[in-house]
N, C-alpha and C positions, 0 to 999 in steps of 0.2 A: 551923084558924083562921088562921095565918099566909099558906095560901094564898089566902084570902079576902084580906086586909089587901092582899096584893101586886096582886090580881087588880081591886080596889078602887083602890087607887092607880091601880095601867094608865089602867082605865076614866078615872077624874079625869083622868090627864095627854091621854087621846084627846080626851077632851069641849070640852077646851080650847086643841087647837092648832088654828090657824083655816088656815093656807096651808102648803103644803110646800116646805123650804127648800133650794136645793141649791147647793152650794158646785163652781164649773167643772164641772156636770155628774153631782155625787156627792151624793146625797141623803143628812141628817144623820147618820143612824143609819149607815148605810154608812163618813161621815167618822168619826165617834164611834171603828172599829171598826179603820180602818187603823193601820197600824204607822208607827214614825217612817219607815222606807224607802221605805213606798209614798207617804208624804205628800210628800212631796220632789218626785215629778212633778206635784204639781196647783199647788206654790208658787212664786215669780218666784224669777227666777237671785238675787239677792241672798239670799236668806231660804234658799235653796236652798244654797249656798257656808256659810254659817255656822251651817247647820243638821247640812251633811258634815265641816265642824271641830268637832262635838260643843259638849255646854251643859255651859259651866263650873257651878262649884261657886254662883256665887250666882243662876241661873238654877233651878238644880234645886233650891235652898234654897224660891224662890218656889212652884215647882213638888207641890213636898212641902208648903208651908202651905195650897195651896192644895185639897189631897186629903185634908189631914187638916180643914181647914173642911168642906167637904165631906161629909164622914164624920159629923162630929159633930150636922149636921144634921137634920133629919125630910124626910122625901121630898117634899112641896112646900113648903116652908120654903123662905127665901133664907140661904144660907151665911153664916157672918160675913166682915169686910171686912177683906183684908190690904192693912196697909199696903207699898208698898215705894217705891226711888226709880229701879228698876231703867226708865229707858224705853226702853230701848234691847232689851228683852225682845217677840222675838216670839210674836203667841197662836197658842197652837196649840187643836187642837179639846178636848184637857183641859179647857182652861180655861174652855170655854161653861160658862156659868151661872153664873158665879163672881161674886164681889164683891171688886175691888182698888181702892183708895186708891193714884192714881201724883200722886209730888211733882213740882210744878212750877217748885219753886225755892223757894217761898212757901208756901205749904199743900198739902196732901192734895187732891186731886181724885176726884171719886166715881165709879168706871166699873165699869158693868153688861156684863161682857161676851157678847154677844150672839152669834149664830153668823156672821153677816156679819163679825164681824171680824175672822176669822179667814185668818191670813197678814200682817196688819196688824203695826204696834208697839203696845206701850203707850203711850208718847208724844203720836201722833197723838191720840190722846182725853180726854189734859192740856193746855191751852193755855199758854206761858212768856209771854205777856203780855197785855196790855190793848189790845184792839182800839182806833184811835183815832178819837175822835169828832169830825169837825169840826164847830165850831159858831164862834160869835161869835169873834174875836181879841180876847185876850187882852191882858194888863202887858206883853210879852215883845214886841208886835206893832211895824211900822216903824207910823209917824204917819202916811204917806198910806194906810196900810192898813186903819185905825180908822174907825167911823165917828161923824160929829161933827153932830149936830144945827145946822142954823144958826138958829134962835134958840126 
């Protein structure tokens, strides 16, 4: 029976990937499968240096919330949503499919993280502020700058 259920999922998750994704070359299941050492040649020198300085203690806190989300799941279920403020955490391939809440100073931002973004930071998919919109000048504006109806 249980091998049914598994063989059942599979099929679900085949019927529903549409393209195959490869990350520099390495198709998912392949990335899913490497080790922190071998992922180090597919990441940019930066990600690559502070990857060979080892993940502190609040990186692998994220890391750990995010396997026990994971876990507590059902096999296509979406995980639940950790929050953290860490942006400065890069993803690694664990982290596909997950659900993190990153702060942006001001609120929780909702990110889905997907296998593209993988080598990224968290950050990059919290914005720290409000794009700005030009429109009409404003109170604040000089007076030949305003515009003035003549009659």
């Amino acid at each position: 029976m249980a091998d049914m259920d598994v063989e059942a999922i599979a099929a679900l998750r085949k019927k529903r990937q549409f393209k195959k994704f490869m990350f520099r070359g390495i198709e998912l299941d392949k990335l899913l499968d490497l080790s922190h050492e071998e992922l180090l040649n597919y990441v940019h020198a930066r990600a690559r240096r502070r990857m060979q300085r080892g993940l502190k203690r609040k990186p692998m806190a994220l890391i750990k919330k995010l396997r026990k989300a994971k876990a507590e799941c059902g096999p296509l279920d979406k995980p639940a949503v950790v929050k953290t403020h860490l942006r400065n955490m890069l993803i690694v391939p664990e982290m596909i499919h997950s659900q993190v809440a990153v702060y942006n100073g001001k609120v929780f931002n909702h990110v889905d993280v997907k296998p593209e973004m993988v080598g990224h930071y968290l950050g990059e998919f919290s914005i720290t502020y409000r794009p700005v919109r030009h429109g009409r000048p404003g109170i604040g504006s000089t007076n030949s700058s305003r515009f003035i109806p003549l009659k």
